[in-house]
N, C-alpha and C positions, 0 to 999 in steps of 0.2 A: 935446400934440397936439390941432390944433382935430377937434371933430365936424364927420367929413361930411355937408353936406346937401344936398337932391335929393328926388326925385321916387322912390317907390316902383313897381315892378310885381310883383303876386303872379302866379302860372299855377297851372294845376293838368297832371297829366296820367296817362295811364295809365288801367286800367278804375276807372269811378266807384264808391266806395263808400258806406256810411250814413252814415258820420262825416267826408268829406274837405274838405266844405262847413262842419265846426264848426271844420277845422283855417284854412281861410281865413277864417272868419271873428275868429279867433283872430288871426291877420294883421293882419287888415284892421281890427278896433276898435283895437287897441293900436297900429298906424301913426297913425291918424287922431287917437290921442289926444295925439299928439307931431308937431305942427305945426310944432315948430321945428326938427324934424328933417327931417320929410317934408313937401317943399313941395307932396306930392299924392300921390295914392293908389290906381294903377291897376293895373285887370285885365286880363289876355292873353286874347283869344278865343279859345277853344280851343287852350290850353297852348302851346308856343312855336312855334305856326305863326302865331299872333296878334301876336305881335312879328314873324316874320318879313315874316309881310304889313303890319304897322303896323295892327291891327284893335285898337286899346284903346279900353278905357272906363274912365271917370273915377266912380272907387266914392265919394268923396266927396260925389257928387251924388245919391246912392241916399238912398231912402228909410231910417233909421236903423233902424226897425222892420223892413224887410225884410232888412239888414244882419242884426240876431241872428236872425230866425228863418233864415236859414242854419244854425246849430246845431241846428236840430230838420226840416231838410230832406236828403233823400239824395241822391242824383246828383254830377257836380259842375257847379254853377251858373255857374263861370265859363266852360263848355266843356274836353274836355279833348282829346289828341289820340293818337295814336299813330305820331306823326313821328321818323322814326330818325336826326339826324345824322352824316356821314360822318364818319372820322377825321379831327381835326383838321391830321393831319404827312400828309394825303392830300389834302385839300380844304379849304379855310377858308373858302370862301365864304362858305354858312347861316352860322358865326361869327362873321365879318366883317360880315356883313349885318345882325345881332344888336345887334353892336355900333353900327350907322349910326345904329338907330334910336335905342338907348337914349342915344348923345350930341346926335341931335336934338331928345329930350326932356328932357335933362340926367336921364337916369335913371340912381341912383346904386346905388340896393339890387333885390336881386331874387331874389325868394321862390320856390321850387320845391317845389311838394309834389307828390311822386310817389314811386317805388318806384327801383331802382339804376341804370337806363336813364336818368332825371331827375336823378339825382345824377351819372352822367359826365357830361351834357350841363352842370350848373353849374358843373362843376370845370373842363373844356375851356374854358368862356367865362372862368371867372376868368383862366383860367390865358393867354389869348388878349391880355387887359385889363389882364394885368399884362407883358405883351412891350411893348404898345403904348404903356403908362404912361397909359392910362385908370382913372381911379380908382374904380371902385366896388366894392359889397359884396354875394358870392353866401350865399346860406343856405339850407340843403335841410330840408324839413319832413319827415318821415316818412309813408309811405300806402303802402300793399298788405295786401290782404285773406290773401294767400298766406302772411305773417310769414314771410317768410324772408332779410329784411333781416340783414346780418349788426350786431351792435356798438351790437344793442339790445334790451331782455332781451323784446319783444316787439312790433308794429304798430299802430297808430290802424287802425281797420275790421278787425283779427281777431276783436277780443273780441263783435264784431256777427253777424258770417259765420257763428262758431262757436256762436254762442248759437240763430240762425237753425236751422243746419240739426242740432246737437244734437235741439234742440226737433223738428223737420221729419221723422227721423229715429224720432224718439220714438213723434211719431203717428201716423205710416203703419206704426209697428211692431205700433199694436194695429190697425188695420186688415189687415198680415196676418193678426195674431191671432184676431181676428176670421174672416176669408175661407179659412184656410189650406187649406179642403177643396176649394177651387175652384184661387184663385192660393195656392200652398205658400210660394212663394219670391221675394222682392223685393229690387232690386236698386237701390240710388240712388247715380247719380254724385254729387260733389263736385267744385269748383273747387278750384286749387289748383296746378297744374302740377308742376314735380319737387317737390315740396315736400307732406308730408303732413300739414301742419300742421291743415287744416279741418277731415282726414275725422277725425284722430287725435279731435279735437273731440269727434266725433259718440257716442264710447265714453263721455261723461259723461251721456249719457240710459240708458246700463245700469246701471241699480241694485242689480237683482239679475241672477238668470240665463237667465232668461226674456225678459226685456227685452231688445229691440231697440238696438243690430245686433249680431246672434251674430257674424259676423264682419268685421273689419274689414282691408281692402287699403290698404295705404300703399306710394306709389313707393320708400320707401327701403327696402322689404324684398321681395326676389323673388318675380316669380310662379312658380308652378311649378303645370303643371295637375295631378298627380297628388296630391298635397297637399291643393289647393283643395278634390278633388274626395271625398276623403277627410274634409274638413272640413265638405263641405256633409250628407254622407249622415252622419257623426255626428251635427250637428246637427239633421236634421228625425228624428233616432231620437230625441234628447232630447226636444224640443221638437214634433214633426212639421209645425215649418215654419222656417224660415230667411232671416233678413233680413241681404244682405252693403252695408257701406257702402264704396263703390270711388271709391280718391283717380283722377281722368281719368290721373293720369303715372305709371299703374302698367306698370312693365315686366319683359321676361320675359328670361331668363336671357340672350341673346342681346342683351341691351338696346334692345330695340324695344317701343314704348309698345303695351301689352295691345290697344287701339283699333285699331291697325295692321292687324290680321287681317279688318279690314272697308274696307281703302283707305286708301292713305296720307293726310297732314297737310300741308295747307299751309300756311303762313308768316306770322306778321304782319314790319311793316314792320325789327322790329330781330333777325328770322331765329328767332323763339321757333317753334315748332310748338302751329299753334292745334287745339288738343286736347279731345277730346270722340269718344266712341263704346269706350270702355273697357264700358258697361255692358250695351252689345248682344252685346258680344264673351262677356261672362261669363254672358249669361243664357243664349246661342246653348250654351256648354258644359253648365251647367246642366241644359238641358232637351233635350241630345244623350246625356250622359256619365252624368246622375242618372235622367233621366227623369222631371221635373214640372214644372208648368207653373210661369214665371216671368215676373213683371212689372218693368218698368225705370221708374223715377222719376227724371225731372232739373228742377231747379230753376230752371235757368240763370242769368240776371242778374240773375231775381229775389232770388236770395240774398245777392248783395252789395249791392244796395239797399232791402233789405228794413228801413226807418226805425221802421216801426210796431212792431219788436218787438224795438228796439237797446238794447244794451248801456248801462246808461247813462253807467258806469264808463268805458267807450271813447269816448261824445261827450264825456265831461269831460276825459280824456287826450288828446281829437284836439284840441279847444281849447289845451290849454294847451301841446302842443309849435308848433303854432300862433304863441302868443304870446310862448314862450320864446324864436321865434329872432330875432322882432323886436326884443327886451328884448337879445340874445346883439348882433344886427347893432351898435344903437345901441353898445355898450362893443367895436364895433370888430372884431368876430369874423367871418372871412371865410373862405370856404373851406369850411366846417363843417355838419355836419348833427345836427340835436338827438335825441337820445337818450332812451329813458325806460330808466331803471335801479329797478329793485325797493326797497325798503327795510323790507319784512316780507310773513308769508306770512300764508294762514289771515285770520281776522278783523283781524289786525293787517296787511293788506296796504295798501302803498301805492308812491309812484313819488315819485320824483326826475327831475328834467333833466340831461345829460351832452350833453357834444358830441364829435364824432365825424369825424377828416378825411374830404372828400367822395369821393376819390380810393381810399381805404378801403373806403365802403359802396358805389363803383362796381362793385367787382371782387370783393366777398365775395357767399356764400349762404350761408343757413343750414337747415339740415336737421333734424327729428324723431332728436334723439339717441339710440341704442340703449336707453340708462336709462329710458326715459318709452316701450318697447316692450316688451309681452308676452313671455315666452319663447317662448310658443307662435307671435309674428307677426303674430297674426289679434285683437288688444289690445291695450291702453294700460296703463300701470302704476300706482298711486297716486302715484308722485313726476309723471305728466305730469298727473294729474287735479287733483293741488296748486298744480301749474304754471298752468293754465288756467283751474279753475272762478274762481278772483276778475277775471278778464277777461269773463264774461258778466251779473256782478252788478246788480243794478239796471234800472228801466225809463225810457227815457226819454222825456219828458216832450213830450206828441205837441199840440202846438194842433189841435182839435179843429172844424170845420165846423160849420153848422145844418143840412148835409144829412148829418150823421155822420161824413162823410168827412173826414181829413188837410187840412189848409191848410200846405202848401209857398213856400219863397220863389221869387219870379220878379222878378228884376232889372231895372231898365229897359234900361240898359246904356249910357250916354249916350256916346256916341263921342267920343273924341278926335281931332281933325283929325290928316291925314299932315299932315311939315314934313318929309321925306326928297324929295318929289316923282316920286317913282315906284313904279310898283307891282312886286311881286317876287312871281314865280310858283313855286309850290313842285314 
């Protein structure tokens, strides 16, 4: 069977993280290094609303130097987006339109890193492209800060998030510790949504028992205010202050997110509930039910592009699933989303590549397993601490300014001309 060849487009999409820049860049060196495969080498403006308008750029033509420091820059540099396609068996248009462009470009292969919204969206175009007897090759990268991708033993940008707000957690723990006579009790949200992968995180900066966060809220275990509240006045008897780390998708017996009691959630574009206000909700009981004053800490986006203090372990893993699926396309692998699979724990920990149908990682979640949860609810186990701390290992490796500060990559972005001849409005 001849190798197909064509023209590459990578995308990125979904919320940016520290590593998802090392993951295209993984892409994009290993395309470019196989000329005879990829007659070219482009990026989607802002994930696949860039194809749909025909907005690319020719990475080829990029500065090579600013090509790899993509690996030590956060955001994602190609744009990303937050565009929902409709069902395919309901509207084919966006897929069809998809398709217009990339056989105006003779685009063959096309890289999606994003989290299981990006992965339906490559399997629907495959699957679109193989009705039409269009030939080309989809392959989904891995990216969510959330880890809760199913059918991979963990994400490119968890082991960053989690290193971030462990650490972030840490300090402001001896800052209650410090203040506890004034603010007693601090309360810091996590990103994360149904998924308590971040906050569970944040239990590896307790060393001992004093150490920050006495307790910790994970969506996957019920709220219950009687409990909570029971666990905070334990707490400041031990300790006389109390630091809780609250996942935002924590809900209560009734199934409605903890936040709720302060206004409901609107929507992003693919019907998630964009969430946030869990920590006002738990400080308002705190200092209703305990009686002491409470402070709310949120991070926000900072935590997921927080580069200065990544994982380095996770830019080397976002790289190479990255580059694995380029290395997967070329031997012909379509459909597919690459995988990182464990291959020891502890000091001997390391990762292997696996592929994974894309169809599969559309329609899975994965959730903080019972085993890696406290009995008590409000902790993390040693088997999730085993689990995790080799994902925040190492520092990565930050090109440094003459005025102190980070030097980041910024693309030129050289446009690629339309050859569809119309514009298409999203």
């Amino acid at each position: 069977m001849a190798r197909l060849k064509g023209k590459a487009v990578v995308a990125q999409s979904g919320g940016p993280t520290a590593v998802i820049n090392a993951s295209a860049c993984g892409v994009i060196q290993t395309a470019l290094k196989n000329s005879g495969v990829f007659t070219g080498v482009y990026g989607a403006l802002n994930g696949i609303v860039g194809v749909l308008t025909e907005e690319m750029f020719d990475l080829g033509k990029e500065d090579p130097r600013e090509i790899d420091r993509l690996k030590r820059s956060p955001s994602a540099a190609l744009g990303s987006c937050r565009h929902k396609l409709k069902s395919l068996d309901k509207d084919r248009t966006d897929y069809e339109r998809i398709l217009e462009v990339f056989q105006a470009h003779d685009i063959r292969y096309f890289f999606y890193i994003g989290g299981n919204d990006s992965m339906d969206t490559a399997a629907k175009l495959g699957r679109l492209a193989r009705e039409v007897d269009y030939e080309m090759i989809a392959v989904g990268v891995p990216k969510t800060i959330d880890n809760d991708l199913a059918y991979t033993d963990h994400c490119p940008g968890f082991g960053s998030v989690a290193k971030f707000n462990a650490t972030s957690v840490m300090e402001a723990g001896r800052d209650t510790e410090a203040l506890y006579t004034h603010d007693t009790c601090t309360v810091q949200e996590i990103m994360g949504r149904n998924a308590g992968w971040i906050t569970a995180a944040t239990g590896l900066a307790r060393r001992v028992p004093e150490d920050a966060p006495h307790i910790i809220l994970l969506p996957e275990v019920t709220f219950t205010l009687e409990k909570f509240v029971a666990d905070v006045r334990q707490c400041l008897k031990d300790f006389k202050r109390c630091f809780v780390a609250a996942g935002e998708g924590v809900k209560t017996a009734d199934g409605k997110y903890l936040g709720e009691a302060g206004g409901s959630f609107g929507k992003d574009s693919f019907g998630h509930a964009q969430l946030g206000g869990a920590a006002d909700t738990i400080r308002a009981i705190i200092e209703k039910e305990v009686g002491v004053k409470c402070r709310v800490n949120r991070a926000g986006t900072a935590q997921r592009n927080a580069m200065h203090f990544a994982s380095r372990t996770d830019v080397q893993e976002a790289y190479l699933v990255g580059a694995k699926a380029v290395e997967a396309a070329m031997k012909g692998v379509n459909g597919m989303m690459v995988t990182l699979e464990r291959t020891g724990s502890g000091d001997k920990y390391g990762v292997s590549t696996g592929l994974v149908e894309l169809e599969k990682v559309a329609n899975g979640e994965k959730f903080v397993p019972k085993e890696f949860i406290g009995a008590d609810g409000i902790s993390v186990t040693d088997a999730f601490r085993a689990y995790a701390a080799p994902l925040l290992r190492g520092e990565a490796e930050i090109e440094i300014g003459p005025d102190g500060l980070p030097i980041y990559a910024r693309l030129a972005k050289h446009r690629v001309a339309r050859k569809t001849g119309k514009e298409y409005r999203i």
